[in-house]
KOLSE-843940 format. One line per field, with one value per residue (C-alpha): x, y, z. Coordinates in Angstrom, 3 decimals, always signed. Layout:
N
u: c(X:...);
v: c(Y:...);
w: c(Z:...);
END
This chain:
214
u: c(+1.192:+3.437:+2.019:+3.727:+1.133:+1.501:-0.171:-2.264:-2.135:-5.581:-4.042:-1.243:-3.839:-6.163:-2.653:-1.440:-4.625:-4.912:-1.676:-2.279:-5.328:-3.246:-0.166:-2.410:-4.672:-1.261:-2.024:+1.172:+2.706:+6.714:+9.013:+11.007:+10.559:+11.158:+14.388:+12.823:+12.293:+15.633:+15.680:+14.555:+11.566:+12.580:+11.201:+9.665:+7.632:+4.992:+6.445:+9.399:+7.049:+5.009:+8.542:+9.243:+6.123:+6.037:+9.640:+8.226:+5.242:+7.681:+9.444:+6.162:+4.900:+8.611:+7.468:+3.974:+5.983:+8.302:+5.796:+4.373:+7.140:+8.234:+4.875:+4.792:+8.335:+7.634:+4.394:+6.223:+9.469:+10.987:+12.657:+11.965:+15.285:+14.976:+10.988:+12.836:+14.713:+11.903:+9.523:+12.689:+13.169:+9.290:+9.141:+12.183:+10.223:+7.032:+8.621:+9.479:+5.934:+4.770:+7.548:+7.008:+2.969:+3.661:+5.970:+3.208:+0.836:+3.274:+3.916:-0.227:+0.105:-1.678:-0.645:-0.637:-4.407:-2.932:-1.084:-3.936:-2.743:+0.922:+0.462:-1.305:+1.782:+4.294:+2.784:+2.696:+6.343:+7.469:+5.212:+7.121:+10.663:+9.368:+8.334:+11.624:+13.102:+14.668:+18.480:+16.388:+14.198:+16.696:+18.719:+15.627:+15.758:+19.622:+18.581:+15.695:+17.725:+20.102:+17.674:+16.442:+19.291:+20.411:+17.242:+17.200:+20.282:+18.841:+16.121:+19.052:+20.246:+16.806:+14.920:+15.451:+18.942:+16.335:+14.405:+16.392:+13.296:+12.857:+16.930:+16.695:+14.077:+15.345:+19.146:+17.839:+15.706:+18.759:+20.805:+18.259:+17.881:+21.721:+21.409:+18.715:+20.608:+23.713:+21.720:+20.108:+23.323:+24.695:+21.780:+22.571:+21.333:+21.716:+22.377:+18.923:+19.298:+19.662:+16.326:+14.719:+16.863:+15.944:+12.264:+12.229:+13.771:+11.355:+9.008:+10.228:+10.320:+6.717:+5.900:+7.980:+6.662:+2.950:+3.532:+4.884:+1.841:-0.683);
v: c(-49.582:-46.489:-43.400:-41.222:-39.958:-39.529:-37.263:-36.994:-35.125:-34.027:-32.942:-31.631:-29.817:-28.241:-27.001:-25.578:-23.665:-22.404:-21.383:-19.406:-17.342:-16.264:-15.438:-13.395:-11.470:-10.422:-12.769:-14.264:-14.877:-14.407:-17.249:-14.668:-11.239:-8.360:-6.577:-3.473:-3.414:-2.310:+0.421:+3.979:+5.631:+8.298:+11.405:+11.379:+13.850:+12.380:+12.445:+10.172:+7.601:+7.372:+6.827:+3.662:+2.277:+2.192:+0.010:-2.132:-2.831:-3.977:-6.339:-7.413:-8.556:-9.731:-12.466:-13.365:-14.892:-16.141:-17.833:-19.262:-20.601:-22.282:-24.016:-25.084:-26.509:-28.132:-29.780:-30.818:-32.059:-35.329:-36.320:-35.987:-33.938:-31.632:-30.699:-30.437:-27.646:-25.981:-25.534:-24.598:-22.030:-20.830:-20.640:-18.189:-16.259:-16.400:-13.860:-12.037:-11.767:-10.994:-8.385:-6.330:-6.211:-4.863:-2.744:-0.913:-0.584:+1.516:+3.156:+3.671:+1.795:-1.280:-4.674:-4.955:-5.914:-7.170:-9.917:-12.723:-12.227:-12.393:-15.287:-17.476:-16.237:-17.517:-20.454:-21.949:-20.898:-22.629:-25.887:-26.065:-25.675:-27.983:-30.433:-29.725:-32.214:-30.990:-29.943:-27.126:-26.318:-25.792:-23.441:-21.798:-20.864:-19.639:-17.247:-15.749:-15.486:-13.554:-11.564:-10.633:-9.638:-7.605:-5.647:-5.646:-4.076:-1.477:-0.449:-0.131:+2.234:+4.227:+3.991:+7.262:+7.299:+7.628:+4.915:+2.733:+0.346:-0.268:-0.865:-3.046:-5.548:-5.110:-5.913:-9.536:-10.259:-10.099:-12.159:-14.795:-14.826:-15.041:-17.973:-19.511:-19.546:-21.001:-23.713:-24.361:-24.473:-27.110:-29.302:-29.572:-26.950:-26.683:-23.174:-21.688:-21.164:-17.363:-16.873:-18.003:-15.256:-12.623:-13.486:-13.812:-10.384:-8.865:-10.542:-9.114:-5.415:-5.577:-6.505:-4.281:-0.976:-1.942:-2.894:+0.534:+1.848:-0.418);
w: c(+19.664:+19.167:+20.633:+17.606:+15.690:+11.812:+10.263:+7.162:+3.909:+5.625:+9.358:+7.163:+4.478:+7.918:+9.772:+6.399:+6.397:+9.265:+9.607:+6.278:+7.997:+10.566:+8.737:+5.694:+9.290:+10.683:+13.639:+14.666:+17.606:+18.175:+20.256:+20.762:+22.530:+20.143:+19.342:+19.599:+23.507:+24.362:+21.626:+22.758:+21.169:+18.598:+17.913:+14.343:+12.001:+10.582:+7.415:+8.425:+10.756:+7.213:+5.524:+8.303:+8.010:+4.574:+4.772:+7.629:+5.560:+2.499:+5.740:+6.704:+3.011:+2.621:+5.903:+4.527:+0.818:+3.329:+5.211:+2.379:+0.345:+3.311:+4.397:+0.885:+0.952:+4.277:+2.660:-0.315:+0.389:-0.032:+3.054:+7.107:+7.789:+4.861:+5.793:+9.817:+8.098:+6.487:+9.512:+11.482:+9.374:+9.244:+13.090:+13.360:+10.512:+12.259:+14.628:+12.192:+10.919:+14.843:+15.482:+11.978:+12.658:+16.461:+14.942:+12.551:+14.936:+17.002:+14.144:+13.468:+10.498:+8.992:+7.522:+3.585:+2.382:-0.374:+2.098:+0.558:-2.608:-1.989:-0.046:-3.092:-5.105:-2.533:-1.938:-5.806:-5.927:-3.210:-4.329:-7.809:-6.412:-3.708:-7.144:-8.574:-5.846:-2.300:-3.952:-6.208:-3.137:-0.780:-3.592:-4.157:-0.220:-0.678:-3.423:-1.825:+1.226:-0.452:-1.891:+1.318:+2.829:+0.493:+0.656:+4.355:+4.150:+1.720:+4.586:+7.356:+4.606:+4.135:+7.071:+9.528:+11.718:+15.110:+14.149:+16.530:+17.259:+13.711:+12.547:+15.859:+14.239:+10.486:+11.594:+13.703:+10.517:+8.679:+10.952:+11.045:+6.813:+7.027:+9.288:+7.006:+3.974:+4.993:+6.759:+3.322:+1.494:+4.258:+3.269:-0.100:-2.233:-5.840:-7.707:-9.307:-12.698:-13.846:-15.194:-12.003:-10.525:-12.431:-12.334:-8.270:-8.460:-11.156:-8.664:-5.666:-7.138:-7.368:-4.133:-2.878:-4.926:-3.632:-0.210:+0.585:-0.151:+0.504);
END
């Protein structure tokens, strides 16, 4: 008998779970060390470590949907290879998830409480481009990707010039989402229709404004 084990929509259900908890408690755990640990510590008013946590709480909430959409994906999709991708994908993010928490409580900050929420959101997104077949999912990935980008960009932009530990983790983030798109489009993806665009942007504004802050 073959030792491989297969597992059930059950096992599958109870690891999707569970992975959930952790991701929506802030409890992950990076493959990766962080990019921060070669930058030097800045010297910040309070004003301007408020200012950085604020963006690195946006990052953070921008990892949870992340998280989500991809776990959904993973659970969802059609074939072996293109499911490989997904929780490929979700690993590298997972340190994104660990790096941006550490990162907040140097910066005596908290985790968004509204991370349950976002997650439920993410998660029945992902599921209905995951229903729309693997070519939609996997364009679904490319346009939030670019998304992404362009808005980790925006932080390298606003968060302060000293904050080199921050920049450090925002600029491998964006590498990796980079990375994560183009290995979408290799796949296969297909284009997401325009008003799917405009609503995951309309969507992404909102998190955005209320992660800042909460």
């Amino acid at each position: 008998m073959a030792a491989h084990h297969h597992h059930t929509p059950l096992d599958r259900f109870i690891a999707g779970a569970d992975k959930a908890l952790r991701v929506v408690t802030g409890v992950a755990s990076a493959s990766r060390p962080t990019p921060a640990a070669h930058a030097p510590d800045a010297e910040m008013s309070e004003a301007e470590c408020r200012h950085a946590a604020g963006l690195m709480r946006v990052n953070h909430v921008g990892e949870v949907c992340a998280q989500a959409l991809y776990n959904a994906q993973a659970r969802f999709a059609r074939t072996e290879r293109i499911r490989e991708q997904f929780e490929h994908s979700s690993r590298e993010e997972e340190d994104h998830l660990a790096w941006t928490a550490q990162r907040l409580e140097e910066l005596n900050s908290h985790i968004s409480v509204l991370n349950p929420l976002f997650y439920a959101g993410a998660y029945a997104l992902g599921t209905v481009a995951a229903v729309l077949g693997d070519a939609r999912s996997l364009g679904f990935v490319v346009e939030t990707e670019r998304q992404v980008e362009a808005h980790l960009e925006s932080h390298l932009d606003k968060l302060p010039p000293q904050d080199a530990k921050s920049r450090a983790i925002v600029d491998q983030m964006r590498i990796d989402e980079i990375e994560h798109g183009a290995a979408a489009q290799r796949l296969g993806a297909a284009a997401v229709p325009a008003p799917v665009q405009a609503a995951m942007s309309v969507m992404g504004k909102v998190m955005t404004s209320t992660a800042y802050y909460i």
